[in-house]
C-alpha positions as CSV (number, residue, x, y, z in Angstrom):
1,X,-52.3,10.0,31.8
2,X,-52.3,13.5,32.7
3,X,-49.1,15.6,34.7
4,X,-49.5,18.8,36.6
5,X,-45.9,20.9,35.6
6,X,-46.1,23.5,38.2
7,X,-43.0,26.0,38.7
8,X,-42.5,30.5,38.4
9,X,-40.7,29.5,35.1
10,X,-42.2,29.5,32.5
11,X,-39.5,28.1,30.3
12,X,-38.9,25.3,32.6
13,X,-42.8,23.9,32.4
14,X,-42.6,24.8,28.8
15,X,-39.4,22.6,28.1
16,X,-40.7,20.2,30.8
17,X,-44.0,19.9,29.3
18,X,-42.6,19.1,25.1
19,X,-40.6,16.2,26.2
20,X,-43.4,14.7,28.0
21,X,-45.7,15.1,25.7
22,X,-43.4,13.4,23.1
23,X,-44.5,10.8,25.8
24,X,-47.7,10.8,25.1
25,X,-48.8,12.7,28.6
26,X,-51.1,15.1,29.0
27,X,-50.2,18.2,30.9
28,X,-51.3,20.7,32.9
29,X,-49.2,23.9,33.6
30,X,-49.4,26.1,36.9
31,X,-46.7,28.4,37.8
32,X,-47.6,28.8,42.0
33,X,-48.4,26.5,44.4
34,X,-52.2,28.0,45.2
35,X,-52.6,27.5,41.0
36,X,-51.7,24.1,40.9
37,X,-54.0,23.2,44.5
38,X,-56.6,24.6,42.6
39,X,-56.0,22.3,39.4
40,X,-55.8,19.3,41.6
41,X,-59.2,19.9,42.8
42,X,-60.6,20.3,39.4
43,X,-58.5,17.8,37.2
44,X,-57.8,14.5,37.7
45,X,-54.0,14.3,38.2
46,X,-52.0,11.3,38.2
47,X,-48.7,12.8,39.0
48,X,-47.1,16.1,40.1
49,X,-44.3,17.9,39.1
50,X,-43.4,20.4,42.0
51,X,-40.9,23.3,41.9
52,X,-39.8,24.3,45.2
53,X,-38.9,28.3,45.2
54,X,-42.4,29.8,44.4
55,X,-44.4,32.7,44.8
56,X,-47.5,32.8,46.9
57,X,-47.2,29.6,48.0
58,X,-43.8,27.4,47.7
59,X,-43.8,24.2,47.2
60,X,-43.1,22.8,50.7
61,X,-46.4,24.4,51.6
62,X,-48.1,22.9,49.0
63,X,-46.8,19.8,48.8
64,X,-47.9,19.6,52.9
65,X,-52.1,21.1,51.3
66,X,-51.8,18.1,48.4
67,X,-51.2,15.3,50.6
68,X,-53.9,15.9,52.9
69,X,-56.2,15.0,50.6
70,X,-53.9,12.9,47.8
71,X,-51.1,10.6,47.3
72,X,-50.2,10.7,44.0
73,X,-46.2,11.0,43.3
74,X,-44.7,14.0,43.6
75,X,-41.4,14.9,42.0
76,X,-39.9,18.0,43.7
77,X,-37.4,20.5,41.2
78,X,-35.0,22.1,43.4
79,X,-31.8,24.2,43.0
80,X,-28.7,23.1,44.7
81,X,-29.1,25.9,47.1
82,X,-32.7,24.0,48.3
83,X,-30.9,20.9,50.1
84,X,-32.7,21.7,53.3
85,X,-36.1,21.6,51.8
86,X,-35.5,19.4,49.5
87,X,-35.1,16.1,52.3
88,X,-38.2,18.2,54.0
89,X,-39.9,17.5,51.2
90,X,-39.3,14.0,51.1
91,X,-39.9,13.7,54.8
92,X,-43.6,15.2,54.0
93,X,-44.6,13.1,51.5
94,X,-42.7,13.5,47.8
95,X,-41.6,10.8,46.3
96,X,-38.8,12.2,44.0
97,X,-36.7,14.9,43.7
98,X,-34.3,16.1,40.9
99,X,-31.7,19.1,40.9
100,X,-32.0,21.7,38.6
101,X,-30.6,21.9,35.9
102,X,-31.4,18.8,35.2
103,X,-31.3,16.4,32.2
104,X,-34.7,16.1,30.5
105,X,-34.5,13.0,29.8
106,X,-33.7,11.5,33.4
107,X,-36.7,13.7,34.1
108,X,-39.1,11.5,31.9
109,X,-37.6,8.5,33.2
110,X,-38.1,9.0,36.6
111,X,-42.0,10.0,35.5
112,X,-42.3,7.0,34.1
113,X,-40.6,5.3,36.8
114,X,-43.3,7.1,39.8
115,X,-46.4,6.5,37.4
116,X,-45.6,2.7,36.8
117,X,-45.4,1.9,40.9
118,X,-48.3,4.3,40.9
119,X,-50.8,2.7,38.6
120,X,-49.6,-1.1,39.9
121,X,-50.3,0.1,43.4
122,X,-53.5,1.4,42.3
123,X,-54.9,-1.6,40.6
124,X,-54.6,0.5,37.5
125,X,-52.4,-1.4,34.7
126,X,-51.7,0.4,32.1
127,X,-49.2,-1.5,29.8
128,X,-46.6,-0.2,28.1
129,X,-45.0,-2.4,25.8
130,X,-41.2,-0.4,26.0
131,X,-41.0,-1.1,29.8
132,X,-39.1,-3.4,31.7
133,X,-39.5,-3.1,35.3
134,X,-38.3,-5.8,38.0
135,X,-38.3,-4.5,41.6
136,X,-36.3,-1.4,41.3
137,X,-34.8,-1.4,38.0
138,X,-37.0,0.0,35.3
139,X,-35.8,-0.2,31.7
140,X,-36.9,1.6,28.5
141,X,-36.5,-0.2,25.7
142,X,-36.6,2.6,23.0
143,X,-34.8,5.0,24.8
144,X,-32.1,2.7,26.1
145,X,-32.8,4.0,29.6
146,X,-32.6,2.1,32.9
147,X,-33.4,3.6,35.8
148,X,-32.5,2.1,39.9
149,X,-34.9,3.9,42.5
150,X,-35.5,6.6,40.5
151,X,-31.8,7.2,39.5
152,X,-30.7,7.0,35.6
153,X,-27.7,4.3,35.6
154,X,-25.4,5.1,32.6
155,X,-24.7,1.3,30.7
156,X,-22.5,0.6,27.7
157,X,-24.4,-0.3,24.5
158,X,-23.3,-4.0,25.3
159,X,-24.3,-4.0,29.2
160,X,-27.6,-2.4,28.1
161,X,-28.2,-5.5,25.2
162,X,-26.8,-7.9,28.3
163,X,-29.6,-6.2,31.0
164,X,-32.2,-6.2,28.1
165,X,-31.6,-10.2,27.6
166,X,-31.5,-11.4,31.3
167,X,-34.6,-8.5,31.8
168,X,-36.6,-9.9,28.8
169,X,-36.3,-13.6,30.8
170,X,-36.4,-13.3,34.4
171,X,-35.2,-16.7,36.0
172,X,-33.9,-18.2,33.0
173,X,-30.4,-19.2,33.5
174,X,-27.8,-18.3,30.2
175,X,-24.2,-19.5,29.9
176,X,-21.2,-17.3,29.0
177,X,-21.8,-19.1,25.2
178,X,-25.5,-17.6,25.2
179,X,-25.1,-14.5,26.4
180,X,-22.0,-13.9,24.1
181,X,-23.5,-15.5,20.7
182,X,-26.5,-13.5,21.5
183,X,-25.1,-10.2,22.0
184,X,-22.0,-10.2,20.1
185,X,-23.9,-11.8,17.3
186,X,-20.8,-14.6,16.7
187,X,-19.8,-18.2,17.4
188,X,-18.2,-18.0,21.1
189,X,-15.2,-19.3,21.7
190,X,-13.3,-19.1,25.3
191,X,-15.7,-15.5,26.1
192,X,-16.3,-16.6,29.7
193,X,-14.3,-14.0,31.0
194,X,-15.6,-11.3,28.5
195,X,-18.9,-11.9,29.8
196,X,-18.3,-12.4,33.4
197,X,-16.6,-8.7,33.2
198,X,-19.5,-7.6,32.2
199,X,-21.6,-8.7,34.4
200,X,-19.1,-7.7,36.9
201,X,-19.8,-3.9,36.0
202,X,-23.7,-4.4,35.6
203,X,-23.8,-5.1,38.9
204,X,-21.6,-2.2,39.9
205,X,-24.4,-0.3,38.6
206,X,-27.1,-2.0,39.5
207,X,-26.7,-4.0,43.0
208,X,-26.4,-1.9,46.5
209,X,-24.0,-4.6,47.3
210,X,-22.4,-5.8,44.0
211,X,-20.9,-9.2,45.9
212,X,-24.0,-10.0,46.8
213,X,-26.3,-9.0,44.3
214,X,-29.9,-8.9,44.5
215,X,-30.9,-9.6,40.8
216,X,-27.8,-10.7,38.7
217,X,-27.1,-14.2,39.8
218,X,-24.4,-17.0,39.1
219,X,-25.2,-20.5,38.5
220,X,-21.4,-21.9,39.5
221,X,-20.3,-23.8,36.4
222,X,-24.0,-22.9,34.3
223,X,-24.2,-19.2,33.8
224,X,-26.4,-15.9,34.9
225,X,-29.9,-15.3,35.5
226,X,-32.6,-12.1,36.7
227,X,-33.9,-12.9,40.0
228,X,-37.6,-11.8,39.9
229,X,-38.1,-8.9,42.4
């Protein structure tokens, strides 16, 4: 899949463009706004990565010439300064944003995140054995990344093994003794409140309303279970 990397510095799309092409993407680098229009017309582009501040033509601007004539996702870099724009920007048509400086790696995940709903809503399925994804959650199994809209949710090594499990097997129900002989890898003996903790701060992390959560669901007196979303 191939990403246009367009912003005025060069070391941004440079350091940009090495960590998602240890991803296996092909990019495309343009440092304006009229430069990366141009590419769009030429290229077949299957997601955007749009700097804000630019010369000869910002990215508000172009953002507004691309999506007269496209709707792939659009993930706007902005500085802190660029609040105004940046919520113009998703009033016009992006579908992400991130604040410089930013994490790399949040950066990819939230690529990855855009091009899945992307290619599902386009009919064009392109597996990828590493992802997870159920509604909004989107989990990377290598890079022990999960992501909620878009948004990198910071989990324990154990919640991560815990979301992994219930992830892996969506609507099967597991008892405290499953989940604790599976993850903590030992017999389990009075862990039901070890693992209901847990699931206690998965959800705080994962649910918009963590006492009634959307995916992580209690059996009374059986155990947990993904909803599928």
């Amino acid at each position: 899949m191939t990403i246009l990397v367009c912003d005025d510095d060069k070391e941004i799309v440079e350091a940009v463009s090495i960590y998602l092409k240890q991803e296996g993407y092909e990019i495309i680098p343009a440092y304006n706004g009229k430069e990366a229009l141009k590419l769009m017309q030429e290229r077949e582009i299957h997601l955007v990565v749009l700097d804000i501040m630019m010369p000869e033509l910002d990215g508000i601007h172009a953002l507004l010439q691309l999506r007269e004539k496209s709707g792939v996702p659009v993930i706007l870099l902005s500085a802190k300064s660029e609040d105004v724009d940046k919520i113009l920007g998703l009033n016009i048509g992006a579908d992400d944003y991130i604040t410089k400086p930013f994490n790399p790696l949040e950066l990819v995940a939230r690529v990855k995140s855009q091009l899945r709903r992307y290619t599902k809503l386009g009919g064009m399925e392109i597996p990828d054995t590493n992802l997870l994804v159920n509604g909004a959650i989107t989990m990377d199994r290598e890079q022990k990344i999960v992501t909620v809209d878009g948004e990198n949710v910071k989990l324990t090594p154990t919640e991560f093994k815990i979301m992994q499990l219930l992830m892996e097997n969506i609507g099967v129900v597991f008892s405290s003794a499953q989940i604790y002989e599976r993850i903590w890898e030992e017999d389990a003996y009075a862990t039901d409140n070890i693992v209901s903790v847990h699931i206690r701060r998965i959800r705080e992390k994962i649910e918009i309303d963590p006492k009634n959560p959307d995916y992580i669901k209690v059996m009374w007196g059986v155990g947990y279970r993904m909803d599928k979303k």
